[in-house]
C-alpha positions in Angstrom: -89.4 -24.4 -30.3 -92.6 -25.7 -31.5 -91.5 -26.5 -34.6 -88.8 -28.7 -33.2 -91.4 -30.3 -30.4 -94.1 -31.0 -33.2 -90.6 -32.2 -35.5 -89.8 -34.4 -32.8 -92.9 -35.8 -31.8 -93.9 -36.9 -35.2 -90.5 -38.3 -36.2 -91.8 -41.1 -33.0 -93.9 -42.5 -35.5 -92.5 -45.3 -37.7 -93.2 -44.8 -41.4 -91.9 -47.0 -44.4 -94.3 -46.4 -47.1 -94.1 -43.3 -48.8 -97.4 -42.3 -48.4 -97.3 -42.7 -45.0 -94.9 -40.8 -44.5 -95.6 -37.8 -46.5 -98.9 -38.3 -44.7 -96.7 -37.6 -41.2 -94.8 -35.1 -42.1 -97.6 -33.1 -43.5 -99.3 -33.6 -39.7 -96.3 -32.5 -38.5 -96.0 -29.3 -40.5 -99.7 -28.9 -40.1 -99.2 -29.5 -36.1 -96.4 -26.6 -35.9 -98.9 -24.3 -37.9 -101.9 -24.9 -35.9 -100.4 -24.4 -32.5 -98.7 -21.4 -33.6 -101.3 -19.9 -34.8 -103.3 -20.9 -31.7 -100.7 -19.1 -29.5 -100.5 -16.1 -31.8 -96.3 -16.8 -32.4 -96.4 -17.2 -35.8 -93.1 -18.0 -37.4 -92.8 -19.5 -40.8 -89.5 -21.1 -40.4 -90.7 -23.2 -37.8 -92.5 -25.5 -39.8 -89.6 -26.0 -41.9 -88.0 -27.0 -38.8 -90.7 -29.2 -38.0 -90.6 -30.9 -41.2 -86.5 -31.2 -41.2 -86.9 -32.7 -37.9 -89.6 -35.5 -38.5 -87.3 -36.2 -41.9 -84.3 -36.4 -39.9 -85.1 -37.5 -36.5 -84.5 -35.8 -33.5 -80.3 -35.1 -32.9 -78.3 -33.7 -30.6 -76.9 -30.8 -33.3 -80.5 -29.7 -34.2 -81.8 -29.1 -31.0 -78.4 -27.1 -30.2 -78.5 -25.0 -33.9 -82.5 -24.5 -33.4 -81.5 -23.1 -29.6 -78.6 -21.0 -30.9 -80.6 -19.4 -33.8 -83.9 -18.8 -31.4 -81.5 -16.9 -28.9 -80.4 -14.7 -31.7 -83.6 -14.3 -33.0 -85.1 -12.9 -29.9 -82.0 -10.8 -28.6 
């Protein structure tokens, strides 16, 4: 879920150059990482979430297939 929270948040950021925007969606991974690692629940695929998410923008079928997979994942 953090992963798709940091996704999401950064996606709010309008970028057109390229830089910029490998700029944000290196925050974003970066973003995932740190607080992650702050909370001690590490989880490597969620920063490849994060990063599909700012690339993409926030829809309703990757919040549903991020929810789906995190129920697995933890039953």
């Amino acid at each position: 879920m953090v992963g798709l929270f940091c996704g999401f948040l950064f996606s709010l950021i309008s970028a057109h150059a390229l830089i910029l925007s490998a700029f944000i969606y290196s925050l974003a991974v970066g973003a995932s990482i740190f607080i992650m690692v702050v909370t001690d629940t590490e989880h490597p695929p969620a920063a490849g979430t994060a990063l599909g998410v700012v690339i993409t923008g926030i829809r309703l079928d990757v919040l549903i297939t991020v929810r789906v997979e995190h129920n697995q994942f933890f039953h």
